[in-house]
Every structure is written in structure tokens, then in C-alpha cells.
C-alpha positions in Angstrom: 13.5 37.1 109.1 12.2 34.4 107.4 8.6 33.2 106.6 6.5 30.8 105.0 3.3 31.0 102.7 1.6 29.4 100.1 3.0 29.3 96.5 1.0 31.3 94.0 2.2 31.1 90.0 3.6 34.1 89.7 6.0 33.0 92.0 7.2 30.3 89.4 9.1 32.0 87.1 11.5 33.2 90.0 12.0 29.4 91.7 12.8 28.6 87.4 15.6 31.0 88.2 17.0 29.1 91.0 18.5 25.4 89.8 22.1 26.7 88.3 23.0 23.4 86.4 21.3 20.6 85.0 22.6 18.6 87.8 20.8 20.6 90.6 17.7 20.5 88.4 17.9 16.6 88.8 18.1 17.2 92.6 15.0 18.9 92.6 13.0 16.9 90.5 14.3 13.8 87.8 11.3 14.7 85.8 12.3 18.4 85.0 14.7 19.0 82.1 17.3 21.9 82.6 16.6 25.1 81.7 13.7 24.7 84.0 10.8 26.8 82.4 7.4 28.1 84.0 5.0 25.3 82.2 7.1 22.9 82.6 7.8 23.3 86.3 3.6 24.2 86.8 2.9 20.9 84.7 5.1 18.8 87.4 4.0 20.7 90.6 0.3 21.3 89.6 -1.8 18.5 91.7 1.2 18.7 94.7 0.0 20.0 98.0 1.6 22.3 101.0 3.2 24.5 97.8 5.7 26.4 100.3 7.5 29.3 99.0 10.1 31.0 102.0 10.7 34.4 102.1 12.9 36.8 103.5 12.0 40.3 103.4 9.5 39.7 100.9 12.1 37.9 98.8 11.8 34.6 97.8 14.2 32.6 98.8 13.2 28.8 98.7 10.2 26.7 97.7 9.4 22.8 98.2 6.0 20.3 97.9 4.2 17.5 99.2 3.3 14.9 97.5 1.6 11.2 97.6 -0.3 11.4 100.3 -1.1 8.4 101.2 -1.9 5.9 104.5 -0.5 9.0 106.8 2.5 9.4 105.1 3.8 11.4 102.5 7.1 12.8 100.3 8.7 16.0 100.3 9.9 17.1 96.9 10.7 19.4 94.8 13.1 21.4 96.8 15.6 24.3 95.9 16.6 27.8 97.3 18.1 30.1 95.8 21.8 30.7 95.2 22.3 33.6 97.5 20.3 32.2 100.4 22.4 28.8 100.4 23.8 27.9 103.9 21.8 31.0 105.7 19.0 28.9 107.2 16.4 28.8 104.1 16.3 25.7 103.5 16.3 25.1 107.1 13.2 26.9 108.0 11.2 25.5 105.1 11.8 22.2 105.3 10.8 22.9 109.6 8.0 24.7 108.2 6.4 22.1 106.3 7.2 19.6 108.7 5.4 21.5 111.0 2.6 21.8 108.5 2.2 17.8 107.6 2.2 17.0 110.9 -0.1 18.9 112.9 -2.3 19.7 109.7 -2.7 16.6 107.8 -1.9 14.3 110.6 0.9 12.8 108.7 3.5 10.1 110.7 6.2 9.3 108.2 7.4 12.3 105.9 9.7 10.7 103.2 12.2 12.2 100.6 14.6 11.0 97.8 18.4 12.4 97.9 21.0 11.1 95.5 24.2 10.0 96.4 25.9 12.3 94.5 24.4 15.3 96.3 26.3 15.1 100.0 25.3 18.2 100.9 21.9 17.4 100.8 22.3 14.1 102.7 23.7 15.9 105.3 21.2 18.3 106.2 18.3 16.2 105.6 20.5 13.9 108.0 20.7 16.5 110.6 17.5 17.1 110.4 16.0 13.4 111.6 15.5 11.9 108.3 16.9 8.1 108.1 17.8 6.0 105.1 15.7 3.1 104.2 16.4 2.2 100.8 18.5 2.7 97.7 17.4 2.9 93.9 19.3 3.1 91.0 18.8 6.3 88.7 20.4 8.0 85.9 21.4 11.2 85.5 20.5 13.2 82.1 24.2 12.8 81.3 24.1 8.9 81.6 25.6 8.5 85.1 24.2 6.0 87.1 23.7 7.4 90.5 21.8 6.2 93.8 19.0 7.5 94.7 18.5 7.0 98.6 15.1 6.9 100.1 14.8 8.5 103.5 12.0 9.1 106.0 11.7 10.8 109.4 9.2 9.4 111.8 6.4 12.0 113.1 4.9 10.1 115.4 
């Protein structure tokens, strides 16, 4: 079963475990440079909020912020889960879990996110999950590619 808790730094150098290429690194944050290591990664997350790690069994599985919280609104970033809990609900229950948590908590209304073009898998679920395009920027990828990044929001209300 899983479950959500708060993000302590130990926890960090298992999540630097979890981005397999340099490209899913990007996904998870543009700022991070693959191999993801634990200062670099605390350096980037450090003054984020709602640091969610899931678990299942006491493993973790998954971890994402919040970030920019501003005028009731906010951005989910900095998401990954781990290999071998891809497509079995983790990212699922997190991203529920937070949204959960931003609305009821901090009385947020509009919960925005960043997924690249490139990255259909992700559009898809954050799709399925509510989340509506609003705008498209250009970005490059470490390897020179330019890419769109595609600005989404779901409405809380």
C-alpha cells in the first residue's frame, strides 16, 4: 500500500538514484545536471515546500515538490519515481496526495506544472489527471535539442 510523508535528506541520495538518463533528469528539473548528486539535488529543492516522498512498504518509491507559491496558485515540480514502481500507481498517488495537500492545506486554486513535448508519457497522465495546457515555451535540452516545454494547470477551485 502506498503512503505519503514528508521528505527528510537522508532520503536524497535514494531519489539521486532514480533519473536513469540525462534526459529523464531534464524531466524532472532543467536545472539539474545528470548524474544527479545529493548537493546538487538539496541545493535545487532546499527552499521548495510539500517535500513528498511515496512509499510502499517502507520503500521509497517516488518524490515531487511545490514550488512558487504565489496569489493561491502554485507549481508542482521536481517529479520522478523510481524505475521499478513505473506504471503501478506511484506516481499516481503522489501527485493525488499533494494535490490533496495544496488544496485543502494551503488553500491553493490553480496547481501548475511544466511537461516537455518530448516526454508523452508524462503528458498523458498529467492529462488524465485534470491538468490543461495553457502555454508553450521553447527549451533546450543539454544535448542542444530544442524541445517544448508545455505549461499546464488544473483548476482547484
Amino acid at each position: 500500500m502506498y503512503k505519503c510523508r514528508k521528505a527528510k535528506f537522508e532520503d536524497l541520495s535514494k531519489i539521486c538514484g532514480f533519473p536513469i538518463c540525462e534526459e529523464e533528469l531534464f524531466f524532472m528539473s532543467p536545472k539539474l545536471q545528470y548524474p544527479l548528486k545529493v548537493d546538487q539535488f538539496h541545493e535545487v529543492i532546499k527552499d521548495r515546500i510539500n517535500q513528498t516522498i511515496v512509499e510502499y512498504n517502507g520503500e521509497i518509491c517516488g518524490f515531487a515538490t511545490v514550488y512558487n507559491l504565489e496569489n493561491k496558485k502554485c507549481w508542482l515540480g521536481t517529479v520522478i519515481v523510481s524505475p521499478s514502481f513505473r506504471n503501478k500507481g506511484a506516481a499516481e498517488f503522489l501527485v493525488k496526495d499533494i494535490i490533496n495537500v495544496v488544496q485543502k492545506e494551503l488553500s491553493i486554486k490553480e496547481l501548475h506544472l511544466v511537461c516537455h513535448n518530448i516526454n508523452t508519457r508524462g503528458l498523458m497522465f498529467y492529462s488524465r489527471l485534470g491538468f490543461t495546457p495553457y502555454e508553450i515555451e521553447k527549451r533546450i535540452t543539454p544535448s542542444g535539442e530544442i524541445i517544448a516545454a508545455i505549461k499546464m494547470k488544473l483548476d482547484l477551485g
